[in-house]
C-alpha positions in Angstrom: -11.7 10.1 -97.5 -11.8 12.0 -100.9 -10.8 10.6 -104.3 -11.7 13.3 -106.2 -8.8 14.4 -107.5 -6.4 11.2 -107.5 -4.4 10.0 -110.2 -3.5 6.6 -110.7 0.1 7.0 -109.0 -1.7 8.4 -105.5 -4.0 5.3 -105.6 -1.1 3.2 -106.0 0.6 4.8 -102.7 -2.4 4.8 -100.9 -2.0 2.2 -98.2 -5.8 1.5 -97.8 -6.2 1.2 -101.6 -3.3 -1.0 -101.7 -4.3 -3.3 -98.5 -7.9 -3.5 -100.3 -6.2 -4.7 -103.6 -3.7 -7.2 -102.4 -5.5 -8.5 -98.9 -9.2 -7.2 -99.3 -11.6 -8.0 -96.8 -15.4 -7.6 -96.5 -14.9 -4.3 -94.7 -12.3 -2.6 -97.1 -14.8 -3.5 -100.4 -17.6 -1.7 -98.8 -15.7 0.8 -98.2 -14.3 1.3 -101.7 -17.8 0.6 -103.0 -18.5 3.7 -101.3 -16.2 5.6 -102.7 -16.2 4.4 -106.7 -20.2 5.3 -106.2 -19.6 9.2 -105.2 -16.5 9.3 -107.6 -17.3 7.3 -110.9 -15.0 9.5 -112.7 -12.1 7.6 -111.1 -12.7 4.5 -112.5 -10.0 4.3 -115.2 -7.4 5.5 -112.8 -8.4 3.2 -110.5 -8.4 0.5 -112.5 -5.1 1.2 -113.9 -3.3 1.6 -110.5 -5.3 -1.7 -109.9 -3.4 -3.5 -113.0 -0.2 -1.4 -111.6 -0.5 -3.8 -108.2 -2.0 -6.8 -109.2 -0.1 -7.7 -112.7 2.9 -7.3 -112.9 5.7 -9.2 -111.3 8.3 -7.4 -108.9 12.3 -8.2 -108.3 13.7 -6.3 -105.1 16.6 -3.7 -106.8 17.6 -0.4 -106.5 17.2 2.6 -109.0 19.8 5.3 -109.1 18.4 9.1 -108.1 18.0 9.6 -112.2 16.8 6.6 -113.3 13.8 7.6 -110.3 13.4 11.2 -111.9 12.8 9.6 -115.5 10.6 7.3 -114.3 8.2 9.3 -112.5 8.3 12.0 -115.3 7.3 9.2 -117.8 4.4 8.3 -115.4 3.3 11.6 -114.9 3.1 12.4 -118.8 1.5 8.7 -119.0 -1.4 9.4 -116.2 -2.1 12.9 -117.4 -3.9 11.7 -120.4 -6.5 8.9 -120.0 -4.8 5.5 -120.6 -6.3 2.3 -122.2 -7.1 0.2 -119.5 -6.7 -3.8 -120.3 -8.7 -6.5 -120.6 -8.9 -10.1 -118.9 -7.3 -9.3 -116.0 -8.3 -11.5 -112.7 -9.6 -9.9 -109.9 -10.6 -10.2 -106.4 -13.1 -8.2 -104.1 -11.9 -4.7 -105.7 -12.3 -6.5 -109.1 -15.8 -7.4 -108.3 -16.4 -4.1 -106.9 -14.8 -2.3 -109.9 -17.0 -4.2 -112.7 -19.9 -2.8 -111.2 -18.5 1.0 -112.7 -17.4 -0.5 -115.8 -20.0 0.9 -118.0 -20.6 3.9 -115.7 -16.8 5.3 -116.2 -15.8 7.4 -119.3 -15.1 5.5 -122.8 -14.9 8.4 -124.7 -11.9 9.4 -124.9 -9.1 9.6 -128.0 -5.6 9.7 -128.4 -3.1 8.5 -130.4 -1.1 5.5 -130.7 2.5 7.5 -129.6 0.4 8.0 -126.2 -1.0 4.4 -125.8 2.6 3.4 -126.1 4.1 6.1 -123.9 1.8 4.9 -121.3 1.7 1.4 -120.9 5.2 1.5 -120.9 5.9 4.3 -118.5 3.9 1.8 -116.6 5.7 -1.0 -117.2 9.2 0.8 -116.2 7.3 2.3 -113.3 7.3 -1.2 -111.8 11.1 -0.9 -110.2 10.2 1.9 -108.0 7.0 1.8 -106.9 8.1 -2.1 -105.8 10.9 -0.3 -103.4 8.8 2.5 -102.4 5.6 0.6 -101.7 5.9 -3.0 -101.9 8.8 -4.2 -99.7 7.4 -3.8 -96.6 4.2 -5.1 -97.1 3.6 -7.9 -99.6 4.8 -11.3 -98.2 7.7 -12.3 -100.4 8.9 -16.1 -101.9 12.1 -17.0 -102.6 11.5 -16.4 -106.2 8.9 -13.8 -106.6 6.4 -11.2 -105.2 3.9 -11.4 -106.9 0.4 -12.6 -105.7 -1.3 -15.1 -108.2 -4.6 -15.7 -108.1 -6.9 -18.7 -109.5 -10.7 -18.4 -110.9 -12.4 -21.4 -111.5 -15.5 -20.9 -113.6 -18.5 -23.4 -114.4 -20.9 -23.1 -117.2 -24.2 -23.9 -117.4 -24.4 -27.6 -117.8 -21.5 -28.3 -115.9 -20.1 -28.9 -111.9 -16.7 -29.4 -111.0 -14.4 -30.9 -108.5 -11.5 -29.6 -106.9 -8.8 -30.1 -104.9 -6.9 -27.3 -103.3 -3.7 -26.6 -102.6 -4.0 -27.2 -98.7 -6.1 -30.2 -99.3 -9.6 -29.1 -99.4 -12.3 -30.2 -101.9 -14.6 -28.3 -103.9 -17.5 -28.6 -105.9 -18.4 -26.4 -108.2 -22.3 -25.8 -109.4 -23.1 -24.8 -112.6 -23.2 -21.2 -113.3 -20.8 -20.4 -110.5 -16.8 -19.0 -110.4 -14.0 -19.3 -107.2 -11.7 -16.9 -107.0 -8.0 -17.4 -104.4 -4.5 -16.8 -103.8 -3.0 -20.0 -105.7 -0.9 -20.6 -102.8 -3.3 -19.0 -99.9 -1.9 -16.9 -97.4 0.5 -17.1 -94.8 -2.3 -16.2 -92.0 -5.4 -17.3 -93.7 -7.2 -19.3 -96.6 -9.3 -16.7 -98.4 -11.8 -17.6 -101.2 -14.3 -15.7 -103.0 -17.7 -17.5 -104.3 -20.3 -16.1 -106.5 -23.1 -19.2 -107.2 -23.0 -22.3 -104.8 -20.2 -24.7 -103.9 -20.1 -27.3 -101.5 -16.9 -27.8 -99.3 -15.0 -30.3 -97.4 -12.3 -28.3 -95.5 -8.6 -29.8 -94.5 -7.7 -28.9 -90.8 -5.5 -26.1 -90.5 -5.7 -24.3 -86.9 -3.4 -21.7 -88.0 -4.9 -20.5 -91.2 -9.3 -19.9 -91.0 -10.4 -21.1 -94.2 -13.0 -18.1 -95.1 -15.4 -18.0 -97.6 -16.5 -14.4 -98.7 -20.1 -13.9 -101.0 -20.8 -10.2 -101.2 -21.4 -9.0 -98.0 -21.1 -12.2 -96.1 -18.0 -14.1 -94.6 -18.4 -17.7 -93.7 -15.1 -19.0 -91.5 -13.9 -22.5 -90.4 -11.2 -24.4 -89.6 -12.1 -28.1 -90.8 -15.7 -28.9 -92.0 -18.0 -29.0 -94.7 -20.6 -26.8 -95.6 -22.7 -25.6 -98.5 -22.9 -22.0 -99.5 -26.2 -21.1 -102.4 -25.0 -17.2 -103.2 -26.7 -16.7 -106.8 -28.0 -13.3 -107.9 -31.3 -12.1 -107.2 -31.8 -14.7 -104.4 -31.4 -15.3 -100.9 -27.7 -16.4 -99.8 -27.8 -19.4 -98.1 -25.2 -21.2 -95.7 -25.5 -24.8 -94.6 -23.5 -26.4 -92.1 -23.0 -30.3 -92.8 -20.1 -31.1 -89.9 -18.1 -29.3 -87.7 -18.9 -25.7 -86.8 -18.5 -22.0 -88.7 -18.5 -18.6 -88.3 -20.5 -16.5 -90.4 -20.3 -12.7 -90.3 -22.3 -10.3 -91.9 -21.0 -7.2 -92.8 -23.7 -4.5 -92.9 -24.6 -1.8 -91.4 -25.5 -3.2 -87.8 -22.7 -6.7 -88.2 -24.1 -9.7 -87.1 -22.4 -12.9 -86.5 -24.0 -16.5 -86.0 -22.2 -19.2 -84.6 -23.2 -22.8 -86.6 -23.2 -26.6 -85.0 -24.1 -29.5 -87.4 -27.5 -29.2 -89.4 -28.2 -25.6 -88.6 -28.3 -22.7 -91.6 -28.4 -19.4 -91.9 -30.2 -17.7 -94.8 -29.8 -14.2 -96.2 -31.9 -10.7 -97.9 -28.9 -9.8 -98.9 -31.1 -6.7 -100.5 -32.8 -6.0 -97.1 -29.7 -6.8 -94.7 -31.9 -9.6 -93.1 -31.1 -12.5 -92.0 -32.8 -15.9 -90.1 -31.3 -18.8 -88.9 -32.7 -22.4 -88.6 -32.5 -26.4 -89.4 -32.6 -27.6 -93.1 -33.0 -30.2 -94.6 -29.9 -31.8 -96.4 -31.5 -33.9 -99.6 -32.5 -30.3 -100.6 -29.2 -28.3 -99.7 -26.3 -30.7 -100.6 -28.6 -33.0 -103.2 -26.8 -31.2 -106.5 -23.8 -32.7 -105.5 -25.3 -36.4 -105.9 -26.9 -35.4 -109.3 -30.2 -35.1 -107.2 -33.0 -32.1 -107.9 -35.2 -31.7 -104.9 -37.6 -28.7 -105.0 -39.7 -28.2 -102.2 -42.2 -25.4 -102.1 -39.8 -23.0 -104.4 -40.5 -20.0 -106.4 -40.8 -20.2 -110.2 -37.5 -18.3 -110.9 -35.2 -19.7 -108.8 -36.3 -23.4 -110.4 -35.8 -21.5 -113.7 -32.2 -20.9 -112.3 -31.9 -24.3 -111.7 -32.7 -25.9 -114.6 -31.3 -23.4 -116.6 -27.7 -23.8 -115.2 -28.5 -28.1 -114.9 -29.5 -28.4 -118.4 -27.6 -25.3 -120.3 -30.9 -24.6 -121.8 -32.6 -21.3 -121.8 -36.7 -20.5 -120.9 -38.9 -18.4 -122.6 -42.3 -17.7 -121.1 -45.2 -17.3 -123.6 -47.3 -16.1 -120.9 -47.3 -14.8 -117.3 -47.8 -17.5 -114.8 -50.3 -17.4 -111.3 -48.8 -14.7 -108.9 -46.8 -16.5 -106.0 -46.2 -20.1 -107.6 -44.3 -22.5 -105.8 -42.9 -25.5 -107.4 -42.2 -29.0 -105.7 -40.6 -32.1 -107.2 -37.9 -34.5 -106.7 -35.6 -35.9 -109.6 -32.6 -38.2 -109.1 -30.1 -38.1 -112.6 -33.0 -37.6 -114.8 -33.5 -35.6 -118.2 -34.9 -32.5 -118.6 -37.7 -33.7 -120.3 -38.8 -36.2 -117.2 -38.3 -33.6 -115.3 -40.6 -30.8 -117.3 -43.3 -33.6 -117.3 -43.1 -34.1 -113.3 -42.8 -30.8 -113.1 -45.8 -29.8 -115.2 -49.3 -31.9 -114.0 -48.7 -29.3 -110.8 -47.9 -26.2 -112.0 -50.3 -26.4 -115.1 -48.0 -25.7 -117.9 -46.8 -27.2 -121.6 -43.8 -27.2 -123.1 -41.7 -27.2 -126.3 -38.0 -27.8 -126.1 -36.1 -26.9 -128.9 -32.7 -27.4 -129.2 -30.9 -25.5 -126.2 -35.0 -23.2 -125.9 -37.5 -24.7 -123.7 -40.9 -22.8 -124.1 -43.4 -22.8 -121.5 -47.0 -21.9 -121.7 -49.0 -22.0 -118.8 -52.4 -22.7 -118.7 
């Protein structure tokens, strides 16, 4: 498939585009990963037939022959120019995949402030057609409205929350993490996307898979709980407390594992690797009983830990021994008890300073 030369109107209808938008899947991101990477000069008019799709709400009408004509004219003198793209906008997998390109695409550019106008509202007023010429027979409707709404829920360091969805599922949240859904779900399915770790109780719903996407991986059930660890720079992990799940992974050669109780699957998300085994469920699931439990694990992922437990930041004054592995248990404890278990085995002081902790190791 070749982007090259599209403007923002031909990614708008472009059926794949719009499928990956409104319903992405694992498959369709990868595949529009693909493409952004050989084409990184189509990043603002991606990202504005993006906004085009996703932001703007939609009533069912019908434009006369020359109210069509002046509207695509508008849009045309709108996309030939580069047009200021906007801010805070809530995405899903292509918004993920998009803020990879953010600070490869083109900021350069200059116009003036007639043209900014001109072009976010040509947009705007474009909204009546492309909705009959694209959306109608694709986009589930309401009663009241077309447009999908999605939800992000966001926890800072320091904090964990608890959720309760609209189908009756719990969440919780770990610090440092974000969930991202359709506020209502899907007629067909429940999809979610996780970056960080949450742990989840889900409602029965036979008709409607409750799946769980984290990059590359897709984790599917019907009514369980599980525990899903997906933080950068580390190994995914899934962890399967009741029930049974389907996880799917979506590389080059697919794999799917099939989960009873108390098995786990953990993933190189890097090398496309993957293992499968028992676990231990103090360690996996003891964050949501304000429970630490280290066991033989490497210096930065505690750092992560702490880090996101405590809102605190580390500095290291010095490099620590190659290969450290850290062990330790801590139920509701402070950050200095837990330095000072932490310490007597991995040889190191500290200084905590405010929202610093400084470590020197000896």
């Amino acid at each position: 498939m070749d982007i090259s030369e599209y403007t923002a109107e031909d990614f708008v209808l472009d059926p794949e585009f719009k499928k990956w938008v409104l319903s992405p899947n694992p498959e369709s991101n990868i595949m529009w990963d693909k493409l952004l990477e050989k084409n990184p000069a189509q990043f603002n008019e991606v990202k504005m037939a993006r906004k085009i799709l996703m932001n703007l709400a939609v009533k069912n009408h019908q434009l006369s022959q020359s109210e069509s004509r002046m509207l695509w004219k508008s849009i045309d003198q709108a996309t030939s120019t580069s047009v200021e793209t906007f801010e805070n906008e809530v995405p899903l997998n292509s918004g993920v995949t998009l803020s990879k390109y953010e600070k490869i695409a083109d900021k350069g550019f200059e116009f003036s402030q007639f043209s900014r106008v001109a072009a976010i509202l040509a947009v705007v007023f474009g909204l009546g057609i492309i909705a009959n010429l694209i959306f109608h027979s694709s986009i589930p409707t309401t009663p009241d409205s077309q447009l999908v709404v999605f939800e992000e829920h966001t926890t800072p360091p320091g904090v964990k929350s608890t959720l309760t969805l609209h189908d009756g599922s719990k969440v919780i949240l770990n610090s440092g993490s974000s969930l991202r859904y359709a506020r209502n779900f899907e007629a067909d399915r429940r999809a979610l996307i996780l970056e960080g770790e949450a742990y989840f109780e889900v409602a029965k719903d036979p008709e409607r898979p409750f799946m769980v996407t984290t990059g590359e991986v897709v984790t599917t059930a019907l009514g369980t709980s599980f525990n899903i660890s997906s933080y950068t720079d580390e190994e995914l992990s899934i962890s399967l407390l009741s029930g049974k799940i389907a996880v799917d992974l979506v590389f080059d050669n697919p794999t799917k594992f099939l989960l009873e109780k108390g098995e786990g699957v953990r993933v190189n998300l890097k090398e496309g690797k993957s293992t499968k085994g028992i676990f231990d469920p103090d360690q996996v699931i003891g964050w949501t009983q304000r429970k630490i439990v280290f066991d033989k694990v490497k210096l930065n992922e505690c750092i992560r830990v702490l880090e996101n437990w405590y809102g605190v930041t580390f500095n290291f004054k010095n490099k620590p021994d190659p290969g450290l592995l850290l062990s330790g248990k801590f139920h509701d404890e402070t950050l200095t008890n837990v330095l000072e278990g932490l310490s007597y085995s991995a040889r190191f002081e500290y200084k905590i300073k405010e929202n610093t902790v400084d470590i020197y190791f000896k």
